[in-house]
C-alpha positions in Angstrom: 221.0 47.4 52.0 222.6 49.8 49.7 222.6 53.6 50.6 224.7 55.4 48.3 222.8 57.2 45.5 219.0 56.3 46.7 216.7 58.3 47.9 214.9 57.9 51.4 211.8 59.9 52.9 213.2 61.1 55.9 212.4 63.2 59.4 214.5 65.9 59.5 213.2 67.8 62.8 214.7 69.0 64.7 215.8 71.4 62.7 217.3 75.2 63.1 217.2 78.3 61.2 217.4 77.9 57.6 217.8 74.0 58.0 215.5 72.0 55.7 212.6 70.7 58.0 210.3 68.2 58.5 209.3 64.8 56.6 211.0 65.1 53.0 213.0 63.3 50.3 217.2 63.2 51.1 219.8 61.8 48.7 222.4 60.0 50.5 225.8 60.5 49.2 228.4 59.0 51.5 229.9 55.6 50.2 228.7 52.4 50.6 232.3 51.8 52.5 231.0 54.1 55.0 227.3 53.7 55.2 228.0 50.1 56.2 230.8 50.9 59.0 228.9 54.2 60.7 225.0 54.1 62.1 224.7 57.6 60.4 225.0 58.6 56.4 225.4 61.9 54.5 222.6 63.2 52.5 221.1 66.3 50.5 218.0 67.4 51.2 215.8 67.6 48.3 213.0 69.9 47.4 210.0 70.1 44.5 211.0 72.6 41.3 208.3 74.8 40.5 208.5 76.6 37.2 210.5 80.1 37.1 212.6 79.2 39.9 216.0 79.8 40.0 218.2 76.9 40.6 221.4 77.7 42.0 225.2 76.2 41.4 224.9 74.2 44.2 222.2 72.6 43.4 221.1 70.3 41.0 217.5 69.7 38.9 216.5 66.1 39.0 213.7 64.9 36.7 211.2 62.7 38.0 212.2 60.0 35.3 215.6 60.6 35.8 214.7 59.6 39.8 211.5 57.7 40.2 210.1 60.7 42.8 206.3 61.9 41.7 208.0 65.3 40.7 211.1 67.1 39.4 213.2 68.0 41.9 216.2 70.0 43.0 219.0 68.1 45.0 220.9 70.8 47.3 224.6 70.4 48.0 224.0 73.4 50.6 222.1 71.3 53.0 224.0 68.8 53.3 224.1 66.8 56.7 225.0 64.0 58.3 221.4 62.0 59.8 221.5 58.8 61.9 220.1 55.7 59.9 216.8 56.2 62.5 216.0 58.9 60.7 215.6 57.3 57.4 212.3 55.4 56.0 211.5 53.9 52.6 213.2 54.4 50.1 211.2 56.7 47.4 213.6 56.8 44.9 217.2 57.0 43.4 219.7 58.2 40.9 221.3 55.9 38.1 222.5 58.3 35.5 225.9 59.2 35.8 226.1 62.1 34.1 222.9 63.3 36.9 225.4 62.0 39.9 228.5 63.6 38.6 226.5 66.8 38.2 225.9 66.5 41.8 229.0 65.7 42.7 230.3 68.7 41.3 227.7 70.9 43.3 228.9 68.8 46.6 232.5 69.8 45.5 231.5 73.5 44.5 229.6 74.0 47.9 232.7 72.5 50.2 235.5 74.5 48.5 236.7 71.3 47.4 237.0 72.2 43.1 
C-alpha cells in the first residue's frame, strides 16, 4: 500500500494541550522509502475551512475536489507528528496536484526552519 500523499481517517488520542485530537483526517507526508521500512509514518493533521477564517503560512487550503474529502480543508504543517500505522484507518482521500503538494511542502519547510 502506498502512504505518501493520501489521506487516512485516523485516532489521534491520546493527545495533549494544543494537539489535534480525536478521530480526524491526517495527510501523510513521509516517503514511500520510509513508510515501507518504519511501522510509523509522518502526517498533518487536517481540519474543515469554514468561511472568514484565517489560514495561516503554515498551513495550507485544500479543496474538496482538489482531495476527494466531503469538504474544503486546511492541511497544517504545525501539527505535524509521527503516528504508528495502528493508528491509521481508511483511507478518505488524497492529493494529486502538484502544485497543491508543493504548496504544502513549502508550509512543512516554512514550519521546520528548513526554507
Amino acid at each position: 500500500m502506498d502512504y505518501q500523499w493520501n489521506m487516512f481517517w485516523a485516532n489521534l488520542n491520546p493527545a495533549r494541550g494544543s494537539e489535534q485530537a480525536g478521530m480526524g483526517p491526517v495527510l501523510v507526508i513521509s516517503t514511500e522509502e520510509v513508510n515501507q521500512a518504519l511501522p510509523i509514518v509522518a502526517v498533518l493533521s487536517i481540519t474543515s475551512w469554514k468561511p472568514g477564517r484565517k489560514i495561516y503560512p503554515v498551513e495550507v487550503l485544500a479543496k474538496a475536489a482538489d482531495t476527494g474529502l466531503l469538504q474544503d480543508s486546511i492541511v497544517m504543517a504545525h501539527q505535524v507528528r509521527a503516528i504508528s500505522k495502528d493508528r491509521l484507518g481508511e483511507i478518505c482521500g488524497s492529493i494529486k496536484s502538484e502544485e497543491l503538494k508543493n504548496s504544502i511542502q513549502g508550509a512543512v519547510k516554512l514550519y521546520l526552519g528548513l526554507c
